[in-house]
N, C-alpha and C positions, 0 to 999 in steps of 0.2 A: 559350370558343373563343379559340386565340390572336390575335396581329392577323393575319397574315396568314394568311387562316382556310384559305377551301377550297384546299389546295393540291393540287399535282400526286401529292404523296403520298393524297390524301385518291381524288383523282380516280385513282390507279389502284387503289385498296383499293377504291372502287363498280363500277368497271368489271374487277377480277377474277373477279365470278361467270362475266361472258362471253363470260374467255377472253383469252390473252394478245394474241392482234391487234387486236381491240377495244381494248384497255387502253393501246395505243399507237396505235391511233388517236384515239382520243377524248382523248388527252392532248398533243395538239397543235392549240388550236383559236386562235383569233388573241387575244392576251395583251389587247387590247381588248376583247372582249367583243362585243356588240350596240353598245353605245353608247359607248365611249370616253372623248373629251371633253364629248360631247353629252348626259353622264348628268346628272340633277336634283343639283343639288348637297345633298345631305341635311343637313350642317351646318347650313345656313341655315333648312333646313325643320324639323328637330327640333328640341322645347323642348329649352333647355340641360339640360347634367347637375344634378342635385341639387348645391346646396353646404353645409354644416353651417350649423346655424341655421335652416333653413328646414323648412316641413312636411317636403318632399318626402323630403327628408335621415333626417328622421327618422320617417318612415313607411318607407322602405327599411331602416333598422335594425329597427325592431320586424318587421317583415316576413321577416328573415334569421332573428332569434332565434326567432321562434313558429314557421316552419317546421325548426329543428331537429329539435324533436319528431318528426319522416316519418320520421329514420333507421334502416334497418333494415327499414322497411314496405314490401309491395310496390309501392307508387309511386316509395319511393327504388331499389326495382330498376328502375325504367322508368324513373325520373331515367339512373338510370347507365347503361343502353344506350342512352339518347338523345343521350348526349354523344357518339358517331362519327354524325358527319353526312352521312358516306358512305353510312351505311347509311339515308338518308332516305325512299327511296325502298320501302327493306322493310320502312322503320316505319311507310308508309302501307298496305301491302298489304291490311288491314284495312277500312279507312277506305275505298280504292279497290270492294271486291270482288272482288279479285283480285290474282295474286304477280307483280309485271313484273320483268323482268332484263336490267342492257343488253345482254345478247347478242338477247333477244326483244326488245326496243322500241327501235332502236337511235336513231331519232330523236328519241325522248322525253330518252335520254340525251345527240345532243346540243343542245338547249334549253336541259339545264341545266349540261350542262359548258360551254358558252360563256358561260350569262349569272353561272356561277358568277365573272365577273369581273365583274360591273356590282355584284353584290352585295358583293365583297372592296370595292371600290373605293369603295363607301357606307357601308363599315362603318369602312375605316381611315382617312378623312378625319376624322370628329367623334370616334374613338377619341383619333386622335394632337393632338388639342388640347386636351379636355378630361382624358385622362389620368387618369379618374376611377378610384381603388382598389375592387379586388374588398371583397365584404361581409365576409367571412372574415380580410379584412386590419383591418378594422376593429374588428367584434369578435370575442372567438374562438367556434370550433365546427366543429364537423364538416361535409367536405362530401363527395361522391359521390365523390371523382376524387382521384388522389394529388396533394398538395399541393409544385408542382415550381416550381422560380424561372422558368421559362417561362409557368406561369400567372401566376406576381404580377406579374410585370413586363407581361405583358397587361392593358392596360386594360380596365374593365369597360363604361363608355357607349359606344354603344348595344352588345347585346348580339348578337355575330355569327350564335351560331348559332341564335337567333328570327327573324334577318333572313333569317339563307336559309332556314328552316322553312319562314315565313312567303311567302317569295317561291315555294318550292316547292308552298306551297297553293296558292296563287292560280293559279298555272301548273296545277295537276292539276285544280281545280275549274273550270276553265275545259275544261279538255280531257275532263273524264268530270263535265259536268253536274248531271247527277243525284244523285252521292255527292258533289254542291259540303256539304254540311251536316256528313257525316262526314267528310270531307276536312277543310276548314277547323277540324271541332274538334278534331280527330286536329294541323293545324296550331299551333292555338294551346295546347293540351298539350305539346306537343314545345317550345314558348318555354316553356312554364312551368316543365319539368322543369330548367331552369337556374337558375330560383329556388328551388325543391324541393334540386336538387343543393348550393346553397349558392354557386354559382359567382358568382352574378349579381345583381345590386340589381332589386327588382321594376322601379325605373322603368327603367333599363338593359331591362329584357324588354319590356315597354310600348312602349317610344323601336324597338326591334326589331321591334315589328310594324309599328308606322310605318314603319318605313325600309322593311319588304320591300314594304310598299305603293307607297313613291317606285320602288323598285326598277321593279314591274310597272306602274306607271303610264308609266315611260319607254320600257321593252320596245317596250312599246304603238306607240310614236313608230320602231318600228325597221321597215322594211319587209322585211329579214332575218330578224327573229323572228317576224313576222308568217308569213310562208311557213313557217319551220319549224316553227310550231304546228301550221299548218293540214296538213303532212304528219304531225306526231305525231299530229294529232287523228284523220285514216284510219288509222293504224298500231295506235291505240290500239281504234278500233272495230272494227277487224277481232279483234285479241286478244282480246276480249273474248267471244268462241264457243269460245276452246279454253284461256284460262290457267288456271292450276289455281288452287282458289277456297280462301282460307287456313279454318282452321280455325276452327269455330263458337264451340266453348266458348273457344277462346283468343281471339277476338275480343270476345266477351260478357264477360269479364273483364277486358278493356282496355278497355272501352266502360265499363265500373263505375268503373274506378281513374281515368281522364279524366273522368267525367260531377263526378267529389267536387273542389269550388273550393280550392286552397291557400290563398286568404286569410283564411278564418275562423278 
């Protein structure tokens, strides 16, 4: 993910399924977020980036090399559609028991089109210090995604698009309880496929779940997001008598290709 991840482009490629007035509304929410200045500062809170010489360093290299091997396999095709983070929401449809669309949930959409700034804002702070190089830059090999100087020049600590994954789990398993189990694994597949992809140094994906945790743990502190959960969360139960329920065997084979750990 670049630095400046979820952008306004991103937010109107999610909010095209439902429609061009949605797509301009939802793409005007206050450049703040929930939390603004009031967000956890993540720097402070995530261990540093790996530096050469140390385990970690070099557990994210062997980490990058052994999963070359995936490419080509259908995980590296779920790697490669995990990389549009707009489509986060119908990489959960699975995972949820059901297809939401922001034209159908529109409050759910915006939850995360606003708090998609608490999470930019988590993400390019400890990005733009540590300035840590992609895995691929390091050593060579193949990865999901064309290899463009807008990714190199994107730093890889902590890894963005785990951190909105991840902040999007925790948002969905809070709002549809029940599938919190497939929810959150469906979450942390989706960080993982950045590893798999090649994009990402494992600990950069790790530092990414963490972060979306700072993320949702501030949310928390917002009495704004508070309310707009609590309207997505009646918006969501009501959907849940008429959305249309994704498909079985394609779920049961994303449940297979998720259930298999990339780090053996």
């Amino acid at each position: 993910m670049n630095r400046i991840t979820i952008s306004l482009a991103a937010v109107a490629a999610l909010a095209a399924v439902g429609g061009t007035a949605l797509a301009q509304q939802q793409a005007k929410p206050a450049p703040s977020g929930y939390l603004g200045e009031a967000a956890p500062d993540s720097y402070k809170i995530l261990p540093p980036a790996p530096t050469p010489g140390t385990i970690r360093y070099q557990a994210d290299r062997s980490a990058f090399l052994a999963t070359r091997s995936l490419k080509d396999s259908p995980r590296w095709s779920l790697a490669t559609a995990d990389a549009d983070e707009a489509a986060i929401v119908k990489d959960m449809s699975c995972a949820i028991g059901m297809e939401l669309t922001p034209q159908a949930a529109p409050k759910l959409t915006k939850v995360l089109m606003t708090a998609r700034y608490d999470v930019r804002r988590a993400v390019n702070h400890p990005k733009d210090i540590y300035k840590r190089q992609r895995p691929y830059l390091i050593d060579e090999g193949d990865i999901c995604v064309a290899k463009t100087d807008g990714l190199a020049k994107s730093p890889d600590y902590p890894s963005g698009h785990t951190t909105w994954g991840w902040t999007v789990g925790l948002i969905l398993a809070e709002l549809v309880p029940d599938r919190s189990t497939e929810i959150l694994a469906r979450a942390r597949s989706f960080g993982e496929s950045r590893l798999i992809c090649g994009v990402h140094n494992m600990s950069a994906v790790e530092a990414g779940r963490t972060n979306g945790s700072i993320v949702v743990a501030g949310l928390h502190g917002s009495a704004a997001f508070r309310a707009d959960m609590d309207a997505a969360r009646k918006e969501i139960a009501a959907l849940r008598k008429s959305a249309k329920v994704p498909d079985g065997a394609a779920c049961a084979a994303e449940a297979e290709l998720i259930g298999k750990s990339p780090y053996n």
